[in-house]
C-alpha positions as CSV (number, residue, x, y, z in Angstrom):
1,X,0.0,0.0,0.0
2,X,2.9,3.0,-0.6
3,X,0.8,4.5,-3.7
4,X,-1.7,5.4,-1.0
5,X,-1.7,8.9,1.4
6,X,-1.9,8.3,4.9
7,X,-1.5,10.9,7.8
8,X,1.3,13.3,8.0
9,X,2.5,12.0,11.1
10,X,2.9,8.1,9.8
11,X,6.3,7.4,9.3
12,X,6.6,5.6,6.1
13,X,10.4,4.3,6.6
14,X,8.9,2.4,9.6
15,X,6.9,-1.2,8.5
16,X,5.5,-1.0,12.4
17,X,4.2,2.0,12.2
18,X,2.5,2.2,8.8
19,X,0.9,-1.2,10.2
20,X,-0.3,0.2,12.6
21,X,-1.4,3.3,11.2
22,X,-3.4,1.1,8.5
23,X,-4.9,-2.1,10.8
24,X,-5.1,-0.3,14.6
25,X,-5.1,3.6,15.3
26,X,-8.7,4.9,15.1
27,X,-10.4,1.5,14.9
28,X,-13.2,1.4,17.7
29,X,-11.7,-1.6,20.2
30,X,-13.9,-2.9,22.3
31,X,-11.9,-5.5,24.4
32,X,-11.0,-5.2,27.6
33,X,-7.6,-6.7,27.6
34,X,-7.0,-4.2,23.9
35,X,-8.3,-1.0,26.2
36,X,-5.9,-1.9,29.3
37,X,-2.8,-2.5,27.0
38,X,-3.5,0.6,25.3
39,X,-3.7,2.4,28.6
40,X,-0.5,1.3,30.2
41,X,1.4,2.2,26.7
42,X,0.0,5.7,26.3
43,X,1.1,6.6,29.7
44,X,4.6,5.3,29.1
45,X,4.3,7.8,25.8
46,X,3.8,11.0,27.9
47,X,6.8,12.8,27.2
48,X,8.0,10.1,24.2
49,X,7.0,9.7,20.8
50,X,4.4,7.1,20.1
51,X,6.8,5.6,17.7
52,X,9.4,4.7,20.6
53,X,6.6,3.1,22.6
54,X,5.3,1.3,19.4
55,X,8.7,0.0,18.8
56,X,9.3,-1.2,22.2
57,X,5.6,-3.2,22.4
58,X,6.5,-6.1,22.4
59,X,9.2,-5.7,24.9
60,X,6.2,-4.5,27.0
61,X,4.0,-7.5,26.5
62,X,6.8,-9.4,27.7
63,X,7.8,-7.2,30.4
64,X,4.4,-6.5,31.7
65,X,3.2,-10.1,31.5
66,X,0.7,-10.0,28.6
67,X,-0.8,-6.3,30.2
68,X,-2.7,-8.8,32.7
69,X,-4.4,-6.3,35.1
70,X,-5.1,-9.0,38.0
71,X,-1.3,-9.7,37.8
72,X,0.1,-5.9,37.6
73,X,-1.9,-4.7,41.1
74,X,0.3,-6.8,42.6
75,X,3.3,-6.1,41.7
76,X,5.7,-5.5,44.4
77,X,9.6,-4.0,45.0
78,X,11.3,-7.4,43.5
79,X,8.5,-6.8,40.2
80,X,9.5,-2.7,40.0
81,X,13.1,-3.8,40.5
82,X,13.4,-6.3,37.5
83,X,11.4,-3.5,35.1
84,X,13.4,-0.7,36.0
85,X,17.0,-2.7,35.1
86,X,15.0,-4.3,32.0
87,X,16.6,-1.7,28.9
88,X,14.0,-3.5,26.3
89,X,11.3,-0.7,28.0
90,X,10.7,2.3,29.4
91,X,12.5,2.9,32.7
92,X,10.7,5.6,34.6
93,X,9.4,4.6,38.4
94,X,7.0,7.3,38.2
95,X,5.3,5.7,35.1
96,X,5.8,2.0,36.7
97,X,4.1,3.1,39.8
98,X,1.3,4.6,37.7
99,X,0.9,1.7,35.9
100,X,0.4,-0.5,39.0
101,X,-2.6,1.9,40.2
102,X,-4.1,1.9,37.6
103,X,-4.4,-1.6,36.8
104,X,-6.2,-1.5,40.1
105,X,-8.0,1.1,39.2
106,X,-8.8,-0.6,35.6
107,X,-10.0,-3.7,37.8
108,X,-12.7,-1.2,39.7
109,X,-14.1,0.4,37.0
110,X,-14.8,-3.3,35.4
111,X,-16.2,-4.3,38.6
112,X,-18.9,-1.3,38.8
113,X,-19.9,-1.4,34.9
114,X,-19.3,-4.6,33.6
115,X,-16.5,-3.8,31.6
116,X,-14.2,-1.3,31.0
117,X,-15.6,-0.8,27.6
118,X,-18.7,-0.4,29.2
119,X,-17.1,2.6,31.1
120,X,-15.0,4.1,28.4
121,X,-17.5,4.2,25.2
122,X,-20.7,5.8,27.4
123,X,-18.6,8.9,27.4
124,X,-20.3,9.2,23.6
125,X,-23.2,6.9,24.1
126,X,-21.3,4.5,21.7
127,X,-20.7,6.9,19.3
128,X,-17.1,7.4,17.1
129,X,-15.8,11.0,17.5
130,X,-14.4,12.5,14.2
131,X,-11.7,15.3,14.8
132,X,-8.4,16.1,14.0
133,X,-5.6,18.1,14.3
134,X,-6.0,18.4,18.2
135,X,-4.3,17.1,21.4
136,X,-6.8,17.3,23.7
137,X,-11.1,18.3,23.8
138,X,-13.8,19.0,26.4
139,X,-14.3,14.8,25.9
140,X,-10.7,13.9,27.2
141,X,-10.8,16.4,29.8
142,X,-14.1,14.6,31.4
143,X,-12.8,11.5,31.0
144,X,-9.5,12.6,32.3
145,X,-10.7,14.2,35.4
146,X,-13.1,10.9,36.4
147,X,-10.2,8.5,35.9
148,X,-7.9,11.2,38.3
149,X,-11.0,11.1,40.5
150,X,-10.9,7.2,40.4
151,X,-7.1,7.6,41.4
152,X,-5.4,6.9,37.9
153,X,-1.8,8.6,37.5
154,X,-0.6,9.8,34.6
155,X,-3.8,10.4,32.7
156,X,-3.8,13.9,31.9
157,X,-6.1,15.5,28.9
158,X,-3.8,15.0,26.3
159,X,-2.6,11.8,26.9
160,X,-6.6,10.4,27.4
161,X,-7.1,12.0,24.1
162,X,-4.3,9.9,22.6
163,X,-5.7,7.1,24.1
164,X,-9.6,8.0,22.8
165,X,-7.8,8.1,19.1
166,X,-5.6,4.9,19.7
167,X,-8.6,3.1,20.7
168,X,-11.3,4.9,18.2
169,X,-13.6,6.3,20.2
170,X,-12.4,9.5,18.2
171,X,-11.1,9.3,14.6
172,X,-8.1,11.5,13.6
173,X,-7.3,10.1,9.9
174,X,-6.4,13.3,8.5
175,X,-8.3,14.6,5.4
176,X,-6.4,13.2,2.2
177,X,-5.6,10.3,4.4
178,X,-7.2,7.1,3.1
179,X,-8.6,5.4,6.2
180,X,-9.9,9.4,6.3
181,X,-14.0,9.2,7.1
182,X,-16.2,12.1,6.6
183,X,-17.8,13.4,9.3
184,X,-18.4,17.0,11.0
185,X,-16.5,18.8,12.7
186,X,-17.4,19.8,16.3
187,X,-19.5,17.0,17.4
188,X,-22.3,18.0,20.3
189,X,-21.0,14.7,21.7
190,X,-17.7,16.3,22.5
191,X,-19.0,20.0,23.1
192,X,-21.1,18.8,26.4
């Protein structure tokens, strides 16, 4: 597929990222065990570029033992220890930490609506979100402050509104871009 356009920010040189421009970003997910993994790698972005964290995933799966939230809460100093020597990943103790709260956190929210999905798509009544060209809306910044409220770390407004476009609850194929889908700009959905 190199005769077609894809977003500016794809870069072409890179077979991971053009694969996962073309099969994953922006396609609605609806799996639990898809949401969490998504979670735990857009907080490890903040700061990074998506391609580093891409590059490194399956150094993560590894790492992080499949992104099995039941397994992460417990981590403890011997777990945080081993990650923070292991060079395949991300090294930051803030970012491990966070990602230990939150898979309790994860594990909550999945106990009080059925899924996480459940949780994470009522924000638009089920509904894709089509906008580009933005790092953060009034939709991230609700769902940002209820997970802080829920005691997530690391899950500010722009890094939730990575999250809503790597998971497809909002849309952001560029306009020229083929996976690009028509739809109007400021949605009431996101303007609540």
């Amino acid at each position: 597929m190199c005769d077609v356009q894809r977003c500016r920010w794809c870069n072409l040189k890179n077979p991971v990222y053009v694969e996962y421009h073309d099969r994953e970003w922006g396609v609605p997910q609806y799996v639990d065990g898809t949401l969490f993994e998504f979670l735990i790698l857009e907080l490890f972005q903040a700061g990074l570029s998506w391609e580093i964290i891409l590059n490194k995933r399956e150094d993560f799966r590894r790492a992080f033992e499949g992104f099995d939230p039941e397994i992460i809460k417990n981590y403890g100093v011997d777990k945080i220890e081993a990650l923070m020597k292991d060079a395949s990943i991300v090294r930051n103790r803030r970012k491990i930490d966070a990602a230990i709260q939150n898979a309790g956190v994860f594990l909550a929210i999945q106990k009080e609506w059925g899924s996480f999905s459940e949780y994470i798509w009522h924000f638009t009544e089920g509904n894709v979100v089509c906008e580009w060209d933005r790092t953060n809306s009034p939709l991230s910044d609700r769902i940002s402050a209820d997970l802080k409220k829920r005691g997530m770390k690391f899950i500010g407004t722009t890094i939730v509104y990575s999250y809503l476009q790597a998971i497809g609850v909002i849309n952001s194929h560029e306009p020229g871009c083929f996976l690009h889908q028509s739809c109007t700009q400021g949605n009431p959905i996101t303007d609540k």
